[in-house]
C-alpha positions in Angstrom: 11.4 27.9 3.5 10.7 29.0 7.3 7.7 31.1 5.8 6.5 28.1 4.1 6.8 26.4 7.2 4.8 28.9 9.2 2.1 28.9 6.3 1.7 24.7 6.1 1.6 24.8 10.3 -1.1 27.5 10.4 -3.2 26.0 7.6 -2.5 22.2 9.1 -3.4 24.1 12.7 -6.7 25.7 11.3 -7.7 22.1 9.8 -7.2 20.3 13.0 -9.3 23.2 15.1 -12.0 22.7 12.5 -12.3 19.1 12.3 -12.5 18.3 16.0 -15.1 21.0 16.4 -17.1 18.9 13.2 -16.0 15.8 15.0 -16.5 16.4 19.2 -12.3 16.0 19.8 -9.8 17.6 21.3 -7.3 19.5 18.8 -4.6 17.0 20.0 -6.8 13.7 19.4 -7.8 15.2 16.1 -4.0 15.7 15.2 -2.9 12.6 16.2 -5.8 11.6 13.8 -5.0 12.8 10.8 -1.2 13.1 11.2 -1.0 8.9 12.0 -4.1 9.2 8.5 -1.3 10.8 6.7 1.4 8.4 7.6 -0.6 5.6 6.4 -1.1 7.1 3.1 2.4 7.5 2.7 3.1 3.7 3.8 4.8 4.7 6.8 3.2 2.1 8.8 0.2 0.0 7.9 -2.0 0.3 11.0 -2.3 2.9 14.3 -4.8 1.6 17.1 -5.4 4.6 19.5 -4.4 4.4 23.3 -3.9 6.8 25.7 -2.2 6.1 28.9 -0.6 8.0 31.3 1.0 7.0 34.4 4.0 6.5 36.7 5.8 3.6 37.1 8.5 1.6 39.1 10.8 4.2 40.7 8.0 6.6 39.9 9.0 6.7 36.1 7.0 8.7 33.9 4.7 6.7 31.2 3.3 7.7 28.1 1.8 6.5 24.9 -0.6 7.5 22.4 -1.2 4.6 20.3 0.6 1.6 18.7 1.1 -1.2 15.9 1.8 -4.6 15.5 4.1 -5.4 12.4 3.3 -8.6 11.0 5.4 -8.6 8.1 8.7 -7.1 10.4 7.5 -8.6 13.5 7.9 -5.6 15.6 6.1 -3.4 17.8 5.5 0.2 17.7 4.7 2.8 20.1 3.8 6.1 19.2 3.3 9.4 21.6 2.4 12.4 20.5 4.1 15.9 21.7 1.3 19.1 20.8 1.6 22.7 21.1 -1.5 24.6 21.2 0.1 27.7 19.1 0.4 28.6 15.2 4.1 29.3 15.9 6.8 27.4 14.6 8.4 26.1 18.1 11.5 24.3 18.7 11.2 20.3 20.0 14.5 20.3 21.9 16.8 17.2 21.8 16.1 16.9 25.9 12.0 16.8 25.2 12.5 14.4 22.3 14.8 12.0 24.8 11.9 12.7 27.7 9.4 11.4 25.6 11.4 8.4 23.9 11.9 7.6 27.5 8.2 7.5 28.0 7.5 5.3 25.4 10.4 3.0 27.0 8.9 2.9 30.4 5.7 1.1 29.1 7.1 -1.6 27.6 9.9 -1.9 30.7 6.9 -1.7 33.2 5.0 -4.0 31.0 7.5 -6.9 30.9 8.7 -6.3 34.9 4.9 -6.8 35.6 4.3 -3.6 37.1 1.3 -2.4 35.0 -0.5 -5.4 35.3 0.1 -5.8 39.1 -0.9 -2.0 39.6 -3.1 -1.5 36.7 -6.7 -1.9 36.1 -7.9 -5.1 34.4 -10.4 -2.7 32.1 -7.8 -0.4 30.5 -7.2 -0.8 27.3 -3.3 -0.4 28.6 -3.5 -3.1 30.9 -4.6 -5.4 27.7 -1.6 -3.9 25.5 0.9 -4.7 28.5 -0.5 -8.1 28.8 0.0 -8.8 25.1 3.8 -7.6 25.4 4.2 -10.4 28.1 2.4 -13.2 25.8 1.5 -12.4 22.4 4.7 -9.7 21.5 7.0 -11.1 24.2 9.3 -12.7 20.8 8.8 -9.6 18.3 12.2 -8.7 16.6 12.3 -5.4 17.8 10.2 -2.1 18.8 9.9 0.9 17.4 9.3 4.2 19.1 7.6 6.9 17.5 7.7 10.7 18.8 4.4 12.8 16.5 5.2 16.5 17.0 3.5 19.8 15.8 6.7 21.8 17.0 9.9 21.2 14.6 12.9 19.3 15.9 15.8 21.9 16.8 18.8 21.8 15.1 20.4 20.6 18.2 18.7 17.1 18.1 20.7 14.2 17.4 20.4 11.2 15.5 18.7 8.7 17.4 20.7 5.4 16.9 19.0 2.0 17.3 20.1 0.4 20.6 18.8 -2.4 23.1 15.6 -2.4 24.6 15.0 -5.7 27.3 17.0 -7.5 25.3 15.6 -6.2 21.8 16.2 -3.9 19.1 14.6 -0.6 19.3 14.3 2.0 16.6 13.8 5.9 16.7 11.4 7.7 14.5 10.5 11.7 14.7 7.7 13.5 12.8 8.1 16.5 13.5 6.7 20.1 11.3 9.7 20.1 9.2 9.3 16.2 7.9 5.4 16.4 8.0 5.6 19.7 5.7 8.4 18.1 3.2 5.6 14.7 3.0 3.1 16.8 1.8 5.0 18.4 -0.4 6.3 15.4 -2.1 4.9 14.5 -5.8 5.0 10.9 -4.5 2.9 10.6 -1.4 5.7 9.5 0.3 9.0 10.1 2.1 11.4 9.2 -0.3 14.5 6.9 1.1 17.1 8.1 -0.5 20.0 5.1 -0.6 24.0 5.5 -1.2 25.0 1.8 -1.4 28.5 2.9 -0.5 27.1 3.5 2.7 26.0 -0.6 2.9 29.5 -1.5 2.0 29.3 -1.8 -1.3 30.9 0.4 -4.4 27.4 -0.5 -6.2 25.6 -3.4 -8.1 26.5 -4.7 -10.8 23.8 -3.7 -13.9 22.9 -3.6 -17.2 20.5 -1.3 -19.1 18.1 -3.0 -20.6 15.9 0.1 -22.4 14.6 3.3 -22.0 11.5 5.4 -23.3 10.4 8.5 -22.9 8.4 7.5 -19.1 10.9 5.1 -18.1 14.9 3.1 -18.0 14.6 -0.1 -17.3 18.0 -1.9 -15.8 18.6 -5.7 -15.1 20.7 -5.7 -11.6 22.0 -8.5 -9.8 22.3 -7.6 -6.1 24.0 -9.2 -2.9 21.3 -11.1 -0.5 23.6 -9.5 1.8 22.5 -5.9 0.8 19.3 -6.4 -0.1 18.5 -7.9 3.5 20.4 -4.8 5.2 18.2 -2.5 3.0 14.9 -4.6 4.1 16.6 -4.2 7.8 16.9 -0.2 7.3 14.3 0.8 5.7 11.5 -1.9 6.4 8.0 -1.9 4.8 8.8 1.2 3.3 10.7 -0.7 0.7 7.7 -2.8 -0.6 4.8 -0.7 -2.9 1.7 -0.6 -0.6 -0.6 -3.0 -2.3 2.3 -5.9 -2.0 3.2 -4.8 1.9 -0.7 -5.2 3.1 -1.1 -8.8 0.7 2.2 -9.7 2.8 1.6 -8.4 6.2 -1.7 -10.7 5.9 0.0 -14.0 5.3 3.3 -13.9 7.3 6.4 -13.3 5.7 8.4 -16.3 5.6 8.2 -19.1 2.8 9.7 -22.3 3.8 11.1 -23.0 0.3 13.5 -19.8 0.1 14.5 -19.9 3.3 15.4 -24.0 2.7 17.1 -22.6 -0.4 18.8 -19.7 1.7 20.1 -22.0 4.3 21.1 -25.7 2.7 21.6 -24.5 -1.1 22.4 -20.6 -1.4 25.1 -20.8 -4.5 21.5 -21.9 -6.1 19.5 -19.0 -5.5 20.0 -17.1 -8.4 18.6 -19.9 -10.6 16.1 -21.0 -8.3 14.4 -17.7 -7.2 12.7 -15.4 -10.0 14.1 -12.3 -8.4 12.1 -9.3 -7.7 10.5 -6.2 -10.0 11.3 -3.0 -8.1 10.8 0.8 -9.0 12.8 4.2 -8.8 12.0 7.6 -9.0 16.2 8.2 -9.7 19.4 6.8 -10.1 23.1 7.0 -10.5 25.2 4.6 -12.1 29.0 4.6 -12.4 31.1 2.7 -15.5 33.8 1.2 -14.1 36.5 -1.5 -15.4 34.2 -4.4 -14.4 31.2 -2.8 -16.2 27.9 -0.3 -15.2 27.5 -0.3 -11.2 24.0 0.9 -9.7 25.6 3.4 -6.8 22.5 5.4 -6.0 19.0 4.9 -5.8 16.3 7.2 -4.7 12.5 6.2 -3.7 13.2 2.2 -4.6 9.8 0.3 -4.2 10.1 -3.3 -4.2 6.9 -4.7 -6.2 7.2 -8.4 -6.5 9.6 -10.1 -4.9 8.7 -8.9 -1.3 8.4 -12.1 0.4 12.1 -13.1 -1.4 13.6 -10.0 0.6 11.2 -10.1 4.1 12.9 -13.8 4.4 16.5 -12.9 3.3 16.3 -10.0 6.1 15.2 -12.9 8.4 17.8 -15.0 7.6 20.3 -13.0 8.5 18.9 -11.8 11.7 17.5 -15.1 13.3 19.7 -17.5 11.3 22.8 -15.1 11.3 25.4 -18.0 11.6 23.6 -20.9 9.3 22.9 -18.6 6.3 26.8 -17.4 6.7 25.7 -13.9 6.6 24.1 -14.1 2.9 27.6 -13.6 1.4 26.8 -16.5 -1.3 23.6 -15.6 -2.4 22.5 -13.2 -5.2 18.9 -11.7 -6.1 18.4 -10.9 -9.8 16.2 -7.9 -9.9 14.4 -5.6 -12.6 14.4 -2.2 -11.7 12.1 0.7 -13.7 12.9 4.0 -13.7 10.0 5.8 -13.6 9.6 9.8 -14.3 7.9 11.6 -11.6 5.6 12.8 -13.8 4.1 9.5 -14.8 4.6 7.5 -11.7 1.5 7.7 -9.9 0.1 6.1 -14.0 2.9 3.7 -14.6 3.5 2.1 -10.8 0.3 0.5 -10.1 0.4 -0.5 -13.9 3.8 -2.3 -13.2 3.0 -3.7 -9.5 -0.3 -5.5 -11.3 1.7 -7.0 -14.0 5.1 -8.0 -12.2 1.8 -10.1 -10.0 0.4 -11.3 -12.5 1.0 -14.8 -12.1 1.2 -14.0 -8.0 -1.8 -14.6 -5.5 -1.1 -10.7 -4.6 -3.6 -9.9 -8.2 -5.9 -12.1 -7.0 -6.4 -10.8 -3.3 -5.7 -7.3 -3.8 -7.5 -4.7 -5.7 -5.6 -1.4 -7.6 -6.5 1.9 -7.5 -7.2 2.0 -11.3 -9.5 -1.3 -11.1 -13.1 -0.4 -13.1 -14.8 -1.0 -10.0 -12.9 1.6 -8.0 -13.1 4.2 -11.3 -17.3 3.6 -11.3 -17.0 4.3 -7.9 -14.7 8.0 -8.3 -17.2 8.5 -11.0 -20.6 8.3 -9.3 -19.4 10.4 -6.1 -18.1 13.0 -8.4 -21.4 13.4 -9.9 -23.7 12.6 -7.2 -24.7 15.3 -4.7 -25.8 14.8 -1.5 -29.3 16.3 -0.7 -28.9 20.5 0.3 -29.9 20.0 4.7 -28.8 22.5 7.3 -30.2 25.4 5.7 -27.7 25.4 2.7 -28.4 26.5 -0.6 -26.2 23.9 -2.5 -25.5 19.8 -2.3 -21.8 18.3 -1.3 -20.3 15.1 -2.6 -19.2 12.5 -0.4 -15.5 12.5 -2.4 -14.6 8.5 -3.0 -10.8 9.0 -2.7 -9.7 5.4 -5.1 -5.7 6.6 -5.1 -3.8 7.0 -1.8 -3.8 11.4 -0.9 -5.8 11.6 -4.6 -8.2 14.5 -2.4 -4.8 15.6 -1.2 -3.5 16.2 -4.8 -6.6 17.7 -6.0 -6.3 20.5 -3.9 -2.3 21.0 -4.2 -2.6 23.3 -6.8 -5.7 25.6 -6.2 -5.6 29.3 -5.3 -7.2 29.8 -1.8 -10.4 30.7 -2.9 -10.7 27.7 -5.4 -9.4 25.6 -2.9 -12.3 26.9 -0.4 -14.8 26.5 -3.2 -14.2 23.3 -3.4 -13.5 22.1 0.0 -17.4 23.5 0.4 -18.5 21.6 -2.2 -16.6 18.6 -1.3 -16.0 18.8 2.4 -13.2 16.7 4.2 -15.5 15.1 7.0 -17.2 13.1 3.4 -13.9 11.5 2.5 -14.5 8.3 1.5 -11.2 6.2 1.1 -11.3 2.5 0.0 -11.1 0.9 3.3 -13.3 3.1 4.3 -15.8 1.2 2.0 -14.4 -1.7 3.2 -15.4 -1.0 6.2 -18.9 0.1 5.9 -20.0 -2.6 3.6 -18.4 -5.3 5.9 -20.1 -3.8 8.5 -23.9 -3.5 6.9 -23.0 -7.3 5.5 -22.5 -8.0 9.6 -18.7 -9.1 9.3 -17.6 -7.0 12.3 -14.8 -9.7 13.3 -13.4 -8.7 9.9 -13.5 -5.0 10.5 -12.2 -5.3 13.4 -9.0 -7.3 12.1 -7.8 -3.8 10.9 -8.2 -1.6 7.4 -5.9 -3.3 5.4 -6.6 -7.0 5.7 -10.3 -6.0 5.7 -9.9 -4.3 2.9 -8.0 -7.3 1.0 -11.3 -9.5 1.7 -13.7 -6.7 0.8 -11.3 -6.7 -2.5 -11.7 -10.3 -3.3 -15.5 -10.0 -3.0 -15.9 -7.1 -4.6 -13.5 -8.2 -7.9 -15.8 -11.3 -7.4 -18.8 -9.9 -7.9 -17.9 -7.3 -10.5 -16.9 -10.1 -13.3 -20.4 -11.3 -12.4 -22.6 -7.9 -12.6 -20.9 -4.8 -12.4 -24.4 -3.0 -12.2 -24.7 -4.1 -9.1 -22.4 -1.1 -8.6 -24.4 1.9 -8.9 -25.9 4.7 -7.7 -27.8 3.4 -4.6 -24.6 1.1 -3.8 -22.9 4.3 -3.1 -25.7 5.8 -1.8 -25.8 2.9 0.8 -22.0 3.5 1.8 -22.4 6.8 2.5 -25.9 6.2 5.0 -23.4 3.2 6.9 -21.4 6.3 7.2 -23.2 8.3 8.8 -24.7 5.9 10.7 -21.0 5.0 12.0 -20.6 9.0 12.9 -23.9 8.6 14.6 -22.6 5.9 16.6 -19.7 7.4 17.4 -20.2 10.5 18.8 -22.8 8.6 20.9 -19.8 6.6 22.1 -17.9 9.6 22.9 -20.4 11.4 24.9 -21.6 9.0 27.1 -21.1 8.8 31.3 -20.4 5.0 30.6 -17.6 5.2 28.0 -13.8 5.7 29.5 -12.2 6.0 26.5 -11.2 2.9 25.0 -12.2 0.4 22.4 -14.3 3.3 20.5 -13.4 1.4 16.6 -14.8 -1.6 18.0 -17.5 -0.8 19.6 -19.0 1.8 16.9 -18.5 -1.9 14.5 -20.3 -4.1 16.5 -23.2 -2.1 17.7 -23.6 -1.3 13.9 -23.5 -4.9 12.6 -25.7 -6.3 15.5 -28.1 -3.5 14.7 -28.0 -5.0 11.2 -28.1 -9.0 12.2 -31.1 -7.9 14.9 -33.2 -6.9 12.4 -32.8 -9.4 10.2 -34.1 -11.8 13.2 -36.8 -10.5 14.3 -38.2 -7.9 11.5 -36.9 -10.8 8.7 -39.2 -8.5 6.4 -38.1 -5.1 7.0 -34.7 -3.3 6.5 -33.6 0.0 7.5 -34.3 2.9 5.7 -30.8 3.6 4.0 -32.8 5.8 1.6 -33.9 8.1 4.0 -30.2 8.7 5.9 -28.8 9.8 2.8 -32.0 12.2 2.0 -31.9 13.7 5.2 -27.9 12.9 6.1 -28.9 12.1 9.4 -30.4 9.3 11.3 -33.3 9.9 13.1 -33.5 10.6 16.9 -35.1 7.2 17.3 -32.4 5.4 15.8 -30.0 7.3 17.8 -32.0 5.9 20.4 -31.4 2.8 19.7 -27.9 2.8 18.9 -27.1 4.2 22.2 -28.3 2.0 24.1 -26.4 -1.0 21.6 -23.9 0.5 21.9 -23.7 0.6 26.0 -24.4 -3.3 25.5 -22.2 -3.6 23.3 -18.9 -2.1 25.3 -20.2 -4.2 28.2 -20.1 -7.3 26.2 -16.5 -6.3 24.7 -15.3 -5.7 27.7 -16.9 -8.0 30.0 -14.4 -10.7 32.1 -15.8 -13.8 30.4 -14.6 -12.6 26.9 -12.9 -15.8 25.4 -9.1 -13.1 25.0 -7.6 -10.7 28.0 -6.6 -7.7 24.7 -10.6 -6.1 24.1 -8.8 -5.4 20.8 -7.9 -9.2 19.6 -11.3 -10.7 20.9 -13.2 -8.3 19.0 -10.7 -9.9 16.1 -12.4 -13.2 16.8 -15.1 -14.9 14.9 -15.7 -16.6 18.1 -16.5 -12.9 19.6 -18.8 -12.7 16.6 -20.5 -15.5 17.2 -21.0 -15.6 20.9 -22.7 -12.1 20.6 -24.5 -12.9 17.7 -26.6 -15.7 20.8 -27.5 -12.6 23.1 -31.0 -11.7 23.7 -31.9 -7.9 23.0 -35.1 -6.5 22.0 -35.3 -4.1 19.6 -37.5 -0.2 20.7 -40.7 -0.5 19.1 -40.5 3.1 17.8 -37.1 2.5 16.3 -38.8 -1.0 14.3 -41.8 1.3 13.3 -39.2 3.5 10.9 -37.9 0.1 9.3 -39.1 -0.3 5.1 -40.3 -3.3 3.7 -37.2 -5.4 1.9 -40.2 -5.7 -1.1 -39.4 -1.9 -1.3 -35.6 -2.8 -1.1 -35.2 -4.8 -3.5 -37.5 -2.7 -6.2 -34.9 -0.2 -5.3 -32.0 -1.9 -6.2 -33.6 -3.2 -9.5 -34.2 -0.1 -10.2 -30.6 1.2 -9.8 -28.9 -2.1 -11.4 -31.5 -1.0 -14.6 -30.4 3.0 -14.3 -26.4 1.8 -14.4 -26.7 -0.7 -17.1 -28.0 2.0 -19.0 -25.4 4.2 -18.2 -23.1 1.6 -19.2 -24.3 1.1 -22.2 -24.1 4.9 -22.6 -20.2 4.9 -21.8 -20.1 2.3 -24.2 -21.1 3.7 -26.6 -19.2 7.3 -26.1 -15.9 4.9 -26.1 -16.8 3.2 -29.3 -17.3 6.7 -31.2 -14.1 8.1 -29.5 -12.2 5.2 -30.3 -12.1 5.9 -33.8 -12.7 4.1 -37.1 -8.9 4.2 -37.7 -8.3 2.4 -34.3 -11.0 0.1 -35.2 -9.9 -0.9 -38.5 -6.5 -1.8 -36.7 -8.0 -4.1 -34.4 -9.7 -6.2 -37.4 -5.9 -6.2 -38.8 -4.3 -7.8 -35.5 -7.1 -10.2 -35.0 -6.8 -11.7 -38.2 -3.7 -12.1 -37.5 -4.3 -13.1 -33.9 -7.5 -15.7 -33.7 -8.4 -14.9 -30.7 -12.3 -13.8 -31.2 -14.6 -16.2 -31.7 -16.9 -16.6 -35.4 -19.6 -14.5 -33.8 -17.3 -11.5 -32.6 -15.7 -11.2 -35.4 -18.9 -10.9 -37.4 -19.8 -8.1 -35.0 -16.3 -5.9 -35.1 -16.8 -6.6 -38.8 -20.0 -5.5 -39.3 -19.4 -2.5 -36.8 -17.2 -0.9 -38.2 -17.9 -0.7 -41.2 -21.4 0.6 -40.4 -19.1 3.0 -38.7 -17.3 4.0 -42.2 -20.6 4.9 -43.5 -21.9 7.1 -40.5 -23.9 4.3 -39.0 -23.0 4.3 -35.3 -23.5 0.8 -33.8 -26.2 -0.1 -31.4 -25.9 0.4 -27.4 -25.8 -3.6 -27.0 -23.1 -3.5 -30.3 -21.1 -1.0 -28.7 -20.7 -2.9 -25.2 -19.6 -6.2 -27.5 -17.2 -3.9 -29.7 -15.5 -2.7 -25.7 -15.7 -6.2 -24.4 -13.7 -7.6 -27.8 -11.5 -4.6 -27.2 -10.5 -5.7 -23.6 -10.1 -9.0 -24.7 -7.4 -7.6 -27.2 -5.9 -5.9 -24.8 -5.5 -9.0 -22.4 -3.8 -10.8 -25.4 -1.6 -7.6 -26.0 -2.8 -6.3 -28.0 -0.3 -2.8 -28.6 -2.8 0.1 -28.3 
């Protein structure tokens, strides 16, 4: 194990060294990076907004952070710092050092809410704005949540940190240290699994029934205690709900006045008035006792409807402790899948989309196994990037649809495959699906929507995108992608023009790099309405030209100025730029645009040929899969699907003509034309929709 250790640290160490030389960081900026990147993925926490400030307080305490989070869906606050050792060692974070820099993290929000950083402070900081929002905006959060990020590992030594009052409010203790960051990536699940012993809620265990079992799953029908479920919510927190639910949630608030009227004036009722919720388990251990089958254990529960029923009961209880009379009447029927490890990552999503089926989460959100997402993994996969820098071989910029899917790929790889194909895919060309959220809002100039954060941008970009895919998916090609990956590079550009320049002191970096970008997009448009940038030519040469680097840097100076100037209609840099208001008012400035930089600018004629082109080139393909699927599909399936549609009228006179007719051109070796074969997959899908068993 400790060798294991020292193996994971050194490679993590060698990683961070290399990607803040690629990137122009410091090794601890680059950690904190893709540590709080990592924590994300494994639904840790939804959001991290980089902040560093240092300073001394009243009674000259010692203050610290590194970054934070607002909670929507918990209503709570995070602060995170992190604690880096510059050595490939395995050192020891001693219980005094983790209470130092707890204590750190403390001493903001005390010298926040005592007024001492905003009497001292500068008005420009981006701490001054975060103090400011703990006095207004966050001043009735639930609780806060401290967060120590550590390279070293805890020592043995270190005690639990138990939740205890902060100025009035709860405040949680979280550590991730070496140990805990090297047992995450080892985990089949993404995730830190929460391992639960209901005994340890009170409870000898839920009363169940089994309700079937296959070979990938057990399925159980439970009815648990409001009480317990709302302590589990109150433990454990967002990492209860399945990632796609959490983000739909965290977006629209998490209390519905009907369940809480039902909690509060009806609760014997709730059972028969709420439809429960759909949860998953990787394990669990039931007991048979003389008042039947009791649920005692449960490791890695993901809630996957039903999130908003258990957000509000853990409200209840907290905020309407004595009205709700501590949930004691109130029962939650839930389903519960056991899922086998080995299938999870298959069978979760699969279950999270249906248990919403009937729930506005399928409607906003957008799975990792949606066909827009798998044309997406399949076009970077095959696409190269052009060969530049001297090399002798093209990369892919890697579209990363599943949550640590590059992660995975690489788990099991010797080092030298493993360094084959970080080469050939490198790291820096990760593209994860809110980071095409990101880039696309961004070139469509919705920088107020960027700037909201990843996951509610992403949930818009998902709606549009599922929009536009039932109305032509060819739109989703080649030169789409193609497009994505030139914002991206642009938004490197950008950003390392930020970093290096005398006028930049370190803050508001995500938003600045976002709306220099999308005004360089929405100034074109108004005053070359003709011309677009060349895309084309970033992604041949993977780099934008000195002219536009030109350009963007001196947007980009305009750009902090007009974040951060005094006028700006909110005192938080970080919530104006959130504004469509902040949008709009900069969308009215006057800037004119370099001459040399409009001279490189295409004609949108030559655009829009382009993407004619492309949309032609995918239909084609399309019709190519089609056709591959028919064959593979087999005259045996085939034959079967005539069977249950005669059975099922669910085709209309003119498809059923054509699976007819197909297939049994098929019996006699005739394979059916490209436009046949995209009917024969389209009646297939239909099937499917009606359930059809295949």
């Amino acid at each position: 194990m400790a060798n294991e250790m020292e193996t994971y640290k050194s490679n993590l160490m060698s990683e961070i060294h290399l990607l803040a030389e690629q990137n122009g960081n410091m090794p601890r900026e680059e950690f904190i990076t893709q540590i709080t990147e990592n924590l994300i993925d494994a639904e840790e926490f939804l959001e991290f907004i980089p902040l560093q400030f240092e300073s001394v307080g009243s009674r000259n305490s010692k203050i610290q952070i590194d970054g934070y989070f607002y909670d929507n869906l918990e209503n709570c606050l995070a602060l995170f710092i992190c604690d880096f050792v510059e050595s490939d060692e395995v050192d020891k974070l001693t219980n005094t050092e983790a209470v130092n820099l707890f204590k750190r993290e403390q001493n903001f929000i005390v010298n926040s809410l005592n007024g001492f950083i905003l009497e001292k402070g500068e008005p420009s900081n981006q701490g001054y704005d975060l103090a400011y929002d703990i006095c207004n905006r966050f001043k009735n959060v639930d609780k806060y949540r401290m967060y120590i990020i550590s390279n070293r590992v805890m020592s043995t030594r270190v005690r639990k940190f138990e939740n205890d009052i902060l100025c009035g409010k709860e405040c949680e203790y979280t550590i991730w240290d070496m140990g805990r960051l090297y047992e995450l990536a080892k985990s089949k699940s993404g995730r830190e699994e929460v391992e639960i012993h209901l005994a340890d809620f009170g409870a000898a265990g839920i009363p169940c029934l089994k309700a079937g079992q296959s070979s990938e799953y057990t399925a159980f029908l439970c009815n648990i205690p409001g009480k317990i479920l709302a302590d589990l919510y109150n433990e454990y927190g967002g990492r209860l709900l399945e990632g796609n639910v959490r983000s739909f949630l965290s977006t629209k608030g998490k209390i519905n006045k009907q369940i809480r009227n039902t909690i509060l004036n009806d609760p014997k009722k709730f059972f028969a008035y709420n439809n429960g919720i759909a949860a998953t388990a990787s394990y669990v251990k039931t007991e048979m006792t003389p008042y039947g089958l009791l649920l005692t254990d449960i490791r890695d529960l993901q809630i996957v409807n039903g999130g908003q029923t258990t957000a509000s009961l853990a409200n209840a209880l907290v905020k309407d402790k004595d009205r709700a009379n501590g949930l004691k009447d109130i029962y939650v029927p839930m389903k519960l899948s056991v899922v086998e490890p080995e299938t999870a990552a298959r069978l979760i999503p699969d279950i999270a989309r249906y248990a919403n089926s009937q729930n506005k989460v399928s409607e906003a959100d957008f799975f990792s196994n949606s066909p827009f997402h798998i044309q997406m993994e399949q076009i970077s996969r095959k696409l190269l990037a052009p060969a530049v820098n001297g090399n002798q071989y093209g990369t892919h910029w890697y579209y990363e649809r599943a949550r640590g899917q590059y992660r995975q790929e690489t788990a099991g790889m010797t080092p030298v495959q493993k360094k084959r194909f970080e080469k050939e895919n490198p790291k820096k060309q990760v593209i994860t699906k809110t980071d095409m959220a990101k880039f696309y809002n961004i070139y469509s100039m919705k920088p107020d929507s960027v700037s909201t954060g990843a996951q509610k941008n992403f949930i818009k970009f998902a709606g549009w995108a599922s929009e536009q895919w039932d109305k032509d998916k060819d739109q989703f090609n080649e030169q789409f992608y193609k497009n994505i990956v030139a914002v991206d590079i642009l938004f490197q550009s950008v950003d390392g023009i930020v970093k290096r320049s005398s006028w930049y002191d370190g803050g508001y970096k995500a938003q600045v790099n976002t709306y220099a970008l999308s005004w360089l997009f929405w100034l074109i448009h108004q005053q070359c309405p003709n011309k677009e940038m060349d895309l084309k030519k970033i992604w041949q040469k993977q780099e934008v030209s000195s002219e536009t680097e030109k350009q963007l840097s001196r947007l980009a100076q305009v750009t902090y100025e007009f974040l951060t100037s005094p006028d700006r209609g909110v005192q938080n840099v970080t919530e104006w730029a959130k504004r469509a208001e902040c949008w709009a008012k900069m969308k009215k400035m006057s800037f004119a645009l370099h001459s040399a930089f409009v001279e490189e600018l295409i004609d949108i004629e030559i655009v829009k040929h382009d993407e004619q082109e492309a949309k032609k080139e995918q239909k084609e393909i399309n019709k190519a899969n089609a056709m591959i699927d028919t064959v593979q599909y087999g005259i045996d399936k085939w034959e079967k699907v005539i069977a249950w549609t005669r059975t099922n009228p669910i085709l209309t006179p003119k498809e059923t003509s054509i699976l007819t007719s197909c297939v049994q051109g098929m019996k006699k070796g005739k394979i059916p034309t490209d436009r046949q074969c995209v009917c024969l997959m389209e009646i297939l899908k239909k099937a499917r929709d009606e359930s059809y068993p295949d």
